[in-house]
C-alpha positions in Angstrom: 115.0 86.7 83.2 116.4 90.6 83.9 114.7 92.7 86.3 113.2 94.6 83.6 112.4 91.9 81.1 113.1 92.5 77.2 110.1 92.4 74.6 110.4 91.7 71.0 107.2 93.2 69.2 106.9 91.8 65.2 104.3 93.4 63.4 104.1 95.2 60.1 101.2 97.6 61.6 103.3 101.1 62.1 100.7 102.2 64.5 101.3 99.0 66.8 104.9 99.4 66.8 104.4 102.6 68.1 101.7 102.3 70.5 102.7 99.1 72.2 106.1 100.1 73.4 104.4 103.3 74.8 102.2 101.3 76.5 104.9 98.4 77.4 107.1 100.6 78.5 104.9 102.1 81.1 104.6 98.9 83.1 108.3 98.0 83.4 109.4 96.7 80.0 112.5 97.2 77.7 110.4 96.9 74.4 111.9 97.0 70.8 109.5 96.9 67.6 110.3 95.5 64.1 108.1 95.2 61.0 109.4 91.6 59.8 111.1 88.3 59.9 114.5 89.6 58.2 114.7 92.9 61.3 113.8 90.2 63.6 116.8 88.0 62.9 118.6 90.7 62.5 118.3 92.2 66.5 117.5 88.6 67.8 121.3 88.4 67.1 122.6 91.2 69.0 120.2 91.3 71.8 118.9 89.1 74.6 115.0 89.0 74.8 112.6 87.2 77.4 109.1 87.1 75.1 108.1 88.1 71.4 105.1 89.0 70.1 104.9 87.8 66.8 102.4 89.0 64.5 100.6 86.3 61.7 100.1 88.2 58.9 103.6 89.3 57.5 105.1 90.6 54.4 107.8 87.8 53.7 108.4 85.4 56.1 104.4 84.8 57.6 104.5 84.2 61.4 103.8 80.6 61.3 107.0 80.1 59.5 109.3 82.4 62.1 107.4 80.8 64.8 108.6 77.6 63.5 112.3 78.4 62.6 112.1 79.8 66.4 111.1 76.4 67.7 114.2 74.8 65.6 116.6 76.5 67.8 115.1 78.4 70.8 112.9 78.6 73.6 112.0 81.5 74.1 108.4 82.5 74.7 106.1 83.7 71.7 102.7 85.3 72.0 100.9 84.6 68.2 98.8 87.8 67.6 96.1 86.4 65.2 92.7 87.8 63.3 89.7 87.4 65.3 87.7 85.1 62.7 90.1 82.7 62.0 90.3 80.1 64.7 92.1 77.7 62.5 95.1 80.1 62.3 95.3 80.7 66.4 95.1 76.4 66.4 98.3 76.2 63.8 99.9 78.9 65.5 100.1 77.0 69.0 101.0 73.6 66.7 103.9 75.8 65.2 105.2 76.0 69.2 103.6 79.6 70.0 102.7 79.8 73.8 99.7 81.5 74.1 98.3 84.3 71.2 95.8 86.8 71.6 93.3 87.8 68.4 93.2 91.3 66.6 91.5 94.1 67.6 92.7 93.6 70.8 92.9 95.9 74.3 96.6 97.0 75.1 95.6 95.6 78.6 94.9 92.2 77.3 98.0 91.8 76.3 100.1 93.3 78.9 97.9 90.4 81.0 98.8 87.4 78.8 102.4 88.7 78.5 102.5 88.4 82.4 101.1 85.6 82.5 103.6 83.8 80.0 106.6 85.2 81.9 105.3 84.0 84.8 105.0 80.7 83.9 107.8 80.1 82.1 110.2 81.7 85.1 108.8 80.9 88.1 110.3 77.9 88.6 113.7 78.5 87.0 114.1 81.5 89.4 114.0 79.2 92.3 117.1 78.9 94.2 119.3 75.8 92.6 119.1 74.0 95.7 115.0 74.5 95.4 114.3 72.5 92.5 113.3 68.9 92.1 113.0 66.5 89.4 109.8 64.3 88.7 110.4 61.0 87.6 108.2 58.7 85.5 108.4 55.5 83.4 112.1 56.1 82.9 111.0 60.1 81.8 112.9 62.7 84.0 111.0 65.9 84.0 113.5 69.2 85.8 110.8 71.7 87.0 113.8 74.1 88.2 115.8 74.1 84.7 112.3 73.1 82.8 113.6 70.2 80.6 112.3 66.8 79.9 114.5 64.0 79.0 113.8 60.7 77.6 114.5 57.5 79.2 117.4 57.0 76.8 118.8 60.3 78.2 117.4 62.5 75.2 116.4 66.2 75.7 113.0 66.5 74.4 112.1 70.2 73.1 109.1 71.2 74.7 107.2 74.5 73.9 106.6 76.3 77.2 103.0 75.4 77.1 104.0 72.1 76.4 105.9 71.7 80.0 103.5 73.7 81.8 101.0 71.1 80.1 102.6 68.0 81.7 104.1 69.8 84.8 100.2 69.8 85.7 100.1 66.1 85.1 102.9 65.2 87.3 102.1 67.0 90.0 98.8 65.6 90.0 99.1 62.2 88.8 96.4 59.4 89.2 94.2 61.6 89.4 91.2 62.9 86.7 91.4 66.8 85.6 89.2 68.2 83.8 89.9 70.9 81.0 88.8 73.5 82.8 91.5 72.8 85.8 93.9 72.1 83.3 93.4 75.4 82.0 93.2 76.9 85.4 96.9 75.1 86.5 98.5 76.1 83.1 97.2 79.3 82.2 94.9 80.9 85.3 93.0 83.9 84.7 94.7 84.7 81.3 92.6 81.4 79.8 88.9 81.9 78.5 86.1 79.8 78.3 86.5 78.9 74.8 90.3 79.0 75.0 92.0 75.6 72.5 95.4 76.0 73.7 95.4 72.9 76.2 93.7 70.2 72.9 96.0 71.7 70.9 99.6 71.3 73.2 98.0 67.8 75.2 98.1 66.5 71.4 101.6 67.6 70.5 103.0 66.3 74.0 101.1 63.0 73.4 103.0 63.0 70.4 106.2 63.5 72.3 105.9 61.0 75.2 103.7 58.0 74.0 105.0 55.2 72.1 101.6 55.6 70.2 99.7 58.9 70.0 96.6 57.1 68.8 96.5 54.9 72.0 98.0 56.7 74.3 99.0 54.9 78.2 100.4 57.8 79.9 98.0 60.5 79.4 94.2 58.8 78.9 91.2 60.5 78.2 88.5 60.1 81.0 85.7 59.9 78.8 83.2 62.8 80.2 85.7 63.9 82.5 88.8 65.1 81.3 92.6 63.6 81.3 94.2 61.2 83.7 97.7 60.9 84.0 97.9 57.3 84.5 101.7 57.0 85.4 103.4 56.4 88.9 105.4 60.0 90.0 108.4 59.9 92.0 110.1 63.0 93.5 113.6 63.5 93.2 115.4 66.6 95.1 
């Protein structure tokens, strides 16, 4: 990441567009606003970005689908800005591959704190020095904390969402061993994660759905009825 990192903002509200690169830009962001899907692929094409924000509700192309055609191709981070009422839209929007989202009407400050939060995460580890890194090895799975890639036993580069690594990052590092969703939230997420917050069901059922041979019975990552998630497997570190 730059040392001023590059926001995206996608969202048909005028006012927004306006606002939030005021507001952006006075805590150390480059920030650029568009109104849809085709101005996004459009500047996504001639400039590098570190995070969008990507608004649901869009003329054209919806954010569901852009957050999807994203994932096909890309990992950079997206924050899903959703409508306050509709929890089933903020739960598709992280099964599209969205990182985190925050609901409308929202504080500017909010956002600037989740839009830390998801940098943070997603380039603490790759800013290490190379030398710093280390690999976490289980049941044949390789799992790079300092480039942030899982691959396969067969040697396969499994696309992971950035929640999604964070997700079993936390598992790896703290295998054998019962967490509940309330730590998982905590080692994922921190203080940017509410009470109520879905985000680690949601991305534990994806990632199950990624790493076990079945999803429905799954040996890596078991459910601790009344207590939370074990990651059952044997870790080894590699430098």
């Amino acid at each position: 990441m730059s040392a001023t990192p590059h926001l995206l903002i996608v969202d048909d509200d005028r006012e927004l567009r306006q606002l939030l690169p005021q507001y952006l830009s006075g805590h150390g962001f480059r920030v650029d606003a568009v109104a849809d899907g085709k101005a996004m692929s459009r500047i996504l094409e001639t400039g590098r970005f570190d995070l969008i924000v990507l608004d649901l509700m869009l003329p054209g192309e919806d954010g569901l689908a852009l957050c999807r055609r994203l994932r096909a191709s890309s990992r950079l981070p997206v924050i899903m800005l959703t409508a306050l009422a509709e929890e089933t839209d903020r739960i598709v929007g992280l099964e599209m591959g969205a990182d985190d989202y925050v609901a409308k009407p929202f504080s500017p400050r909010e956002l600037l704190a989740r839009i830390k939060a998801v940098l943070r995460r997603t380039t603490d580890l790759t800013d290490r020095p190379e030398g710093d890194g280390h690999t976490l090895v289980f049941e044949g799975w390789r799992l790079d904390l300092a480039r942030r890639e899982l691959h396969s036993p067969e040697g396969v580069l499994m696309p992971l969402t950035g929640g999604e690594f964070d997700l079993l990052a936390a598992f790896a590092e703290h295998p054998r061993r019962v967490l509940s969703r309330d730590q998982l939230l905590d080692l994922t997420r921190g203080r940017s994660a509410s009470a109520y917050d879905r985000s680690v069901d949601v991305q534990l059922s994806r990632l199950r759905r990624k790493i076990e041979a079945d999803p429905n019975d799954p040996v890596l990552i078991k459910t601790v009825r009344g207590g939370g998630y074990l990651f059952a497997a044997q870790v080894d570190r590699q430098r």
